[in-house]
N, C-alpha and C positions, 0 to 999 in steps of 0.2 A: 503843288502838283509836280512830278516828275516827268524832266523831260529826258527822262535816259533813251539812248540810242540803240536798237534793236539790230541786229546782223540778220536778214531777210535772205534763205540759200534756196536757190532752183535747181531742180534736175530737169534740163530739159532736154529734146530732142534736139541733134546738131542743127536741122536745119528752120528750127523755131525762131521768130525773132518779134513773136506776139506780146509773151509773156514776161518777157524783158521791159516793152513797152508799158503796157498795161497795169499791170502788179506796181510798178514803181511810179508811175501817173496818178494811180488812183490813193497811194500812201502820202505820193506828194501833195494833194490836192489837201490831205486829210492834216497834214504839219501844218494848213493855216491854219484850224480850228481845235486841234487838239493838241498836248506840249511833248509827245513824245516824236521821236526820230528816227530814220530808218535809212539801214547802208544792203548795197545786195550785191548777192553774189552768186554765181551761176556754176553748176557744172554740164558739161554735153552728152548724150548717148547717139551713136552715127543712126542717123534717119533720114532716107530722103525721099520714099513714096511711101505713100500711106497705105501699106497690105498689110493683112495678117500677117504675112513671113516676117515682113520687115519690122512688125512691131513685135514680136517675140523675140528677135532677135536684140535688139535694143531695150527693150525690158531686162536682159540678163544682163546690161551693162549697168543698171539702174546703183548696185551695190558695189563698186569702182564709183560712182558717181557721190554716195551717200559718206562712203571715207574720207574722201579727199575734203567734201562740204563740214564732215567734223573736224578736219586739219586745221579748214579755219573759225571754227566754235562756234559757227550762226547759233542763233537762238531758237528756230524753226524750222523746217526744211521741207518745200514744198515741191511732191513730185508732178511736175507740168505736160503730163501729156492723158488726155482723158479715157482716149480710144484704147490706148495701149493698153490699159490696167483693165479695160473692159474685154477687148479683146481675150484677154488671159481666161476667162469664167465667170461667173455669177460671183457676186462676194469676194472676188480677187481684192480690193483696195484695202481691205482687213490684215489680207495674209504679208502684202506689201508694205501698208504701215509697220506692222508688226516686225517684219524680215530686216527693213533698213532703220529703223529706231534701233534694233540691236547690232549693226553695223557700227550706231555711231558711236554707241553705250560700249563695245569691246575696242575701240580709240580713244580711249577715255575723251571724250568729247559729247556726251550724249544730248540729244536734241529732237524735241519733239517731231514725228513726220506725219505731212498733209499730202491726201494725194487729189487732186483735182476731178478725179472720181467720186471720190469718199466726200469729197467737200460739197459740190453739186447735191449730192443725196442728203447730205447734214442743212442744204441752204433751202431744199424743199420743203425738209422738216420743221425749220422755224420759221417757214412759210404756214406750214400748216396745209399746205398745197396739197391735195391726192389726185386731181386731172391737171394733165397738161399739157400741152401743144411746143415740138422743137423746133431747130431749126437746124441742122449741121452742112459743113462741106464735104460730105463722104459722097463714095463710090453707096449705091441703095443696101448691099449687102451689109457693111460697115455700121450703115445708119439704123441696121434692123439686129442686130449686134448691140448697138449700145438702148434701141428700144426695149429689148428683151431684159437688157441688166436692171435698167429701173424701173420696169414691170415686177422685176424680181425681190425687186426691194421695196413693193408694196406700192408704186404710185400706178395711176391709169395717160398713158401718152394715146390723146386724142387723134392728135395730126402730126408729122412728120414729111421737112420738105428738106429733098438732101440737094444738093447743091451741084452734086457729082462732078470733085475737083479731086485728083488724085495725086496730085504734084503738092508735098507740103510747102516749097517755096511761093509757088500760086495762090495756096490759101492764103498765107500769111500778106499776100500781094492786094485780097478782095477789099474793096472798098470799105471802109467801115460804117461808113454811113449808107452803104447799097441796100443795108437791112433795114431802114426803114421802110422802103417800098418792099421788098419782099416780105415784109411779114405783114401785108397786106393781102395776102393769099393763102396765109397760113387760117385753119380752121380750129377758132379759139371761142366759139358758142359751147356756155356750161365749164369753162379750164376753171382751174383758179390761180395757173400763173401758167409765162411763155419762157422758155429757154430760148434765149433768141441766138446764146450761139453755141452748143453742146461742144467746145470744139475749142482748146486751148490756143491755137496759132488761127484759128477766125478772129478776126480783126470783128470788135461788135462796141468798143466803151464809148465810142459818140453815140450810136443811137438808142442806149438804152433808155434812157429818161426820156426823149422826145417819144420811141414806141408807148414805153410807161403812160407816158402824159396822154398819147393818144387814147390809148383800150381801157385807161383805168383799171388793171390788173399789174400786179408785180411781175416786174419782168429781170430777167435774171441770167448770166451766162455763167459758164466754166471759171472766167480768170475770175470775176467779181464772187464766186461761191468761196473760191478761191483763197481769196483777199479774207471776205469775211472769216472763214476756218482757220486761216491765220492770226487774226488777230483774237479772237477767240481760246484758241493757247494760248497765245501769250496774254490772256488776262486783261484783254486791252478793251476798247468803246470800241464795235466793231460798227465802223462810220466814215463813210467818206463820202463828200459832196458829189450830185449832181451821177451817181451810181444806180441809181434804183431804188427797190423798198427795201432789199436785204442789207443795206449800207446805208439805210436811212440813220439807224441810233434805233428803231424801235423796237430790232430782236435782238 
């Protein structure tokens, strides 16, 4: 068995400090049971409220961000903000992939690119999910924005309860275990899986498997779609304890 060591690269939002967390939590957890290894490394794009303005505007930093992360030749490169990419249009995390994988391919550095968008919709997929119930910290607009993208992309969202926190440093602040009582109001008769945090700097990886355990539905968020889509390129057992159904080993 190889235990080669993986360079894990994030583009995230300057004022993220979820995905830093989580991503590396949930890899570490995975180094007891599996023999491969994982180092990470981030770049920033300036974001501190969570608007449309402000997320178009830090999407055009996104490719300053995708250079520098081939400077240092990660093996993956994961873009960590989920709204942004939604924000931009229907099918935007396509044109995204596509735009910063060739960023890194003209640095001779090339490196496969996950966008936390793109991942969410790849991790409903091998859910086999088509209804489902979210949960985000958006302002309602925001939250009806990223329900329309993955209506767009074929799935049916039942319920939707937005949180309406517009300070990204606040979300990043929310309790992470406050989502178990909250998605006890979420309207999940008929889903076949819950998004419990649509929302890359929502804090949500302690209560995914206690939600999980309660509803007996696969429960799943942004960083953990995330995670999965990464190690997925890379080839890898996409598994990590105590994650969910998407990070069980079984897809």
């Amino acid at each position: 068995m190889s235990s080669k060591t993986y360079r894990i690269g994030q583009i995230v939002p300057s004022s993220n400090t979820t995905m830093e967390t989580e991503i590396p939590a949930m890899l570490r957890a995975r180094e007891a049971i599996e023999p491969e290894r994982f180092t990470f490394h981030s770049a920033r794009m300036r974001m501190k409220k969570v608007t449309k303005a402000e997320l178009e505007a830090m999407d055009a930093d996104s490719d300053r961000c995708a250079l520098e992360l081939s400077d240092a030749r990660v093996d993956v490169l994961g873009y960590a903000c989920l709204v942004a990419i939604m924000s931009m249009g229907r099918g935007y995390h396509c044109v995204s992939e596509a735009r910063l994988r060739e960023r890194t391919i003209a640095n001779d550095g090339p490196a496969p690119v996950v966008t936390s968008a793109g991942a969410l919709i790849h991790g409903l997929q091998a859910l086999g999910a088509k209804k489902i119930s979210i949960i985000t910290p958006y302002m309602k607009p925001l939250t009806q924005l990223v329900v329309d993208y993955i209506e767009h992309e074929g799935y049916e969202v039942k319920d939707a309860i937005s949180l309406e926190v517009a300070d990204n440093l606040e979300v990043g602040a929310l309790d992470p275990r406050a989502l178990i009582e909250i998605s006890k109001h979420l309207d999940i008769a008929g889903v076949d899986a819950v998004v419990l945090s649509a929302c890359v700097q929502m804090p949500s990886l302690a209560s995914i498997q206690p939600v999980e355990d309660r509803i007996g539905l696969p429960v799943l968020s942004a960083a953990i779609s995330t995670t999965y889509q990464m190690l997925k390129t890379l080839g890898l057992k996409a598994v990590a304890p105590n994650a969910g159904a998407l990070l069980s080993g079984r897809y």
